[in-house]
N, C-alpha and C positions, 0 to 999 in steps of 0.2 A: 232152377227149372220150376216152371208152375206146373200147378195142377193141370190144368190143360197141354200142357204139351206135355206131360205122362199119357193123358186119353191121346194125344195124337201119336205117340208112341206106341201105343198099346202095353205100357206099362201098369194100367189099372184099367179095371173095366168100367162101359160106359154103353147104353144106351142108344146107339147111332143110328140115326136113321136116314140120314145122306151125309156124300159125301164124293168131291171130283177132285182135281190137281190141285187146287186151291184151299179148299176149304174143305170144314166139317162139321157136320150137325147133331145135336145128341137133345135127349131129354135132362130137363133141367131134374136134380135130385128134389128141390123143395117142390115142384109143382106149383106154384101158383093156381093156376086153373091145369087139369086136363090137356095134356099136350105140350104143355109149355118148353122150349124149347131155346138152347145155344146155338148160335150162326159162329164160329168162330175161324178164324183166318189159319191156315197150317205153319204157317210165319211165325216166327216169334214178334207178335208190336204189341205193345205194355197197352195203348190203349187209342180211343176216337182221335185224339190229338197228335197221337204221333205215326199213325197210318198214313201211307202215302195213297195217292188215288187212285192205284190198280185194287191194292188192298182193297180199300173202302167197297168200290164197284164189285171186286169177285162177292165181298161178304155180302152185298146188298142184293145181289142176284141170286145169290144160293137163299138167300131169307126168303124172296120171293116163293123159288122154287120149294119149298120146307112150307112156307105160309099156303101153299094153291094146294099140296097133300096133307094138310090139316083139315082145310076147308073141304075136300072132298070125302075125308077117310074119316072127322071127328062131326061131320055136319057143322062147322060153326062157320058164321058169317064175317066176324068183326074180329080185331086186334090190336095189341099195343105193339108194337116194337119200337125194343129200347134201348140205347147203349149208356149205362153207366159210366161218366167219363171222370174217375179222380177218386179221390177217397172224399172229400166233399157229396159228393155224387151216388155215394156207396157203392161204389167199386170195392170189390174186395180181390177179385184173382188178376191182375196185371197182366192178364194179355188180352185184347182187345175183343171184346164180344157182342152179341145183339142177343138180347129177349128176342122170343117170340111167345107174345100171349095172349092166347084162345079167349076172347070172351064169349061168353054164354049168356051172361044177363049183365044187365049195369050194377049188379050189386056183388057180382061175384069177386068183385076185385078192387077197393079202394086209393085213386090215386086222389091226392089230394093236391090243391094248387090253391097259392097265399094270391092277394090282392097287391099289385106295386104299378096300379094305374095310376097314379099320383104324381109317379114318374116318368112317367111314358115320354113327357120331351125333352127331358133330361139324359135319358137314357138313348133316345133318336140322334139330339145331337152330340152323341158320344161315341156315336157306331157306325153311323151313318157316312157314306161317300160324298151324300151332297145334303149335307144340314140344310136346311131353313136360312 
């Protein structure tokens, strides 16, 4: 049993700040920014890849719904939402989740991202339905 389905048990406390037939929303312990916040499915699914499409859709609507009382209740404009998918990815609780997080400024929060334009038609015609 993960951490997370103990908070949907209510076997540890947590945080919640929504929550319907589907899903449940809580504040993240590390905080990133002010507000930050877990979308996570009542299902048990390990993670992005292995959710089926109701899943996906319940957790991306409640994100929504969690993101629009952010923006009203914390004043912030902007956001990351993010789903860690794998232990590559730094996933660390195996049941499938979404960030949601509050920016305030561009410096409150550092994501960084490598250069691999180099390979951009390599990688096109690798994924692609209708390569070149």
């Amino acid at each position: 049993m993960t951490l997370f389905q103990k908070i949907i048990d209510r076997e540890i406390p947590a945080y919640i700040i929504y929550e319907d037939e589907f899903t449940l929303a809580f504040l993240d312990i590390t905080q990133a920014t002010p507000g930050h916040t877990l979308v996570i499915p009542k299902t048990p699914t390990t993670s992005f890849m292995s959710a089926d499409t109701k899943t996906l859709a319940h957790v991306q609507s409640a994100a929504q719904i969690v993101a629009k009382r952010l923006q009203e209740r914390l004043n912030v404009q902007d956001f990351n939402i993010i789903s860690n998918s794998g232990p590559l990815a730094g996933q660390t609780v195996f049941h499938y989740h979404v960030h949601i997080i509050p920016r305030y400024s561009d410096k409150d929060l550092i994501i960084e991202h490598g250069s691999h334009a180099d390979a951009i038609e390599s990688i096109y015609q690798k994924i692609s339905t209708n390569p070149k």
